[in-house]
N, C-alpha and C positions, 0 to 999 in steps of 0.2 A: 849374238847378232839380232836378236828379235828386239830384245830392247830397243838398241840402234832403229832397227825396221819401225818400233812404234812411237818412239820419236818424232822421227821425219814425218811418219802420218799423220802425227799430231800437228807438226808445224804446219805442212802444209794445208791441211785444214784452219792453221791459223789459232791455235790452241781453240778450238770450239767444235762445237757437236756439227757435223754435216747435215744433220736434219732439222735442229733444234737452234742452232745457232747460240746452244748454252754453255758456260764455261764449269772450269772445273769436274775433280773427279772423274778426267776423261779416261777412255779407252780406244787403242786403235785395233778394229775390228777388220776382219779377213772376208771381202765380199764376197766372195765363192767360196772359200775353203783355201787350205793349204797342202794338196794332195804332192805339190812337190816342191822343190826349192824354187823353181822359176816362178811357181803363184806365193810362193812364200814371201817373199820378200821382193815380191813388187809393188812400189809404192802404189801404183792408180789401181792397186787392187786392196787397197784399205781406205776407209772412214773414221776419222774421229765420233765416237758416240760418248753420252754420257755414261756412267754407271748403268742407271735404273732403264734406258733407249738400251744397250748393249745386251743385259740380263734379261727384265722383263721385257722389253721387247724383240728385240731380232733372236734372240734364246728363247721365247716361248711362243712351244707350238701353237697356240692359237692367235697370235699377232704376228707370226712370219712374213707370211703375206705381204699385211700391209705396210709394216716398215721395210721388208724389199722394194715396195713400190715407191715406199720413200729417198729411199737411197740409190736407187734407181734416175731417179728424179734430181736429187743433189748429184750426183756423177756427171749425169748426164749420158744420153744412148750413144754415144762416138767411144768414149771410154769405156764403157759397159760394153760394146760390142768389142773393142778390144781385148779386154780380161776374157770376154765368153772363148776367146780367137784362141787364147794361147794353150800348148798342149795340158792337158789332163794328168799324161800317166809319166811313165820316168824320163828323166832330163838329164843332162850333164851339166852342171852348172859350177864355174869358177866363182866358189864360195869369197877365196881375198878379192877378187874382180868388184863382184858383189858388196863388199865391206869397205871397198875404194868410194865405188858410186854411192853409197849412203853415208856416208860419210861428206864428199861433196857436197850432196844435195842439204845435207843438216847445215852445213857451213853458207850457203847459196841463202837456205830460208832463217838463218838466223834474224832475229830481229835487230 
C-alpha cells in the first residue's frame, strides 16, 4: 500500500516536485513522519520531491530547516495545521478502508 500511497502523491502533485516544480526521478515524501497508519498514508501528509530535494535536502541535517520551510510553504498553513492536528501515537485504522480511498483518489487524478 505505500506504493499506492506514493502514487497518489505524486499525482496529486501533478507528477512534479512541490517545491521545485521539477519532473522526474520523483519521490513522495512523508511531511511529519509515519509514526502510525493514520499519518501514513495520508495523502495531504506527503510531497512530491525530487531525488536530490528528498535526499540532500529534507534528509540532511543541515538543510532541514529550510526545506521544511519550503514545504511548508508549498502545502500551505491550513493543511500543515491539519497533519500537525492528527494523533501521533497508536490508531485503529481500516487498512482495506484505507486502500479503497486511495485507490479512488489515483482513479479521480488520473490524467
Amino acid at each position: 500500500m505505500d506504493a499506492l500511497w506514493s502514487e497518489v502523491v505524486k499525482l496529486r502533485w501533478e507528477n512534479k516536485s512541490g517545491i521545485s516544480g521539477r519532473t522526474g526521478n520523483l519521490n513522495a515524501h512523508h511531511i511529519l513522519g509515519k509514526p502510525n497508519n493514520r499519518l501514513r498514508y495520508e495523502v495531504k501528509n506527503g510531497i512530491a520531491l525530487t531525488f536530490n530535494e528528498h535526499i540532500h535536502g529534507i534528509h540532511n541535517e543541515g538543510r532541514r530547516e529550510q526545506y521544511m520551510e519550503r514545504i511548508i510553504k508549498a502545502i500551505g498553513p491550513k493543511d500543515y495545521a491539519y497533519i500537525k492536528s492528527l494523533p501521533k501515537g497508536p490508531t485503529k485504522t481500516d487498512l482495506r478502508a484505507v486502500e479503497m480511498m486511495l485507490l479512488n483518489m489515483k482513479r479521480e487524478l488520473m490524467p
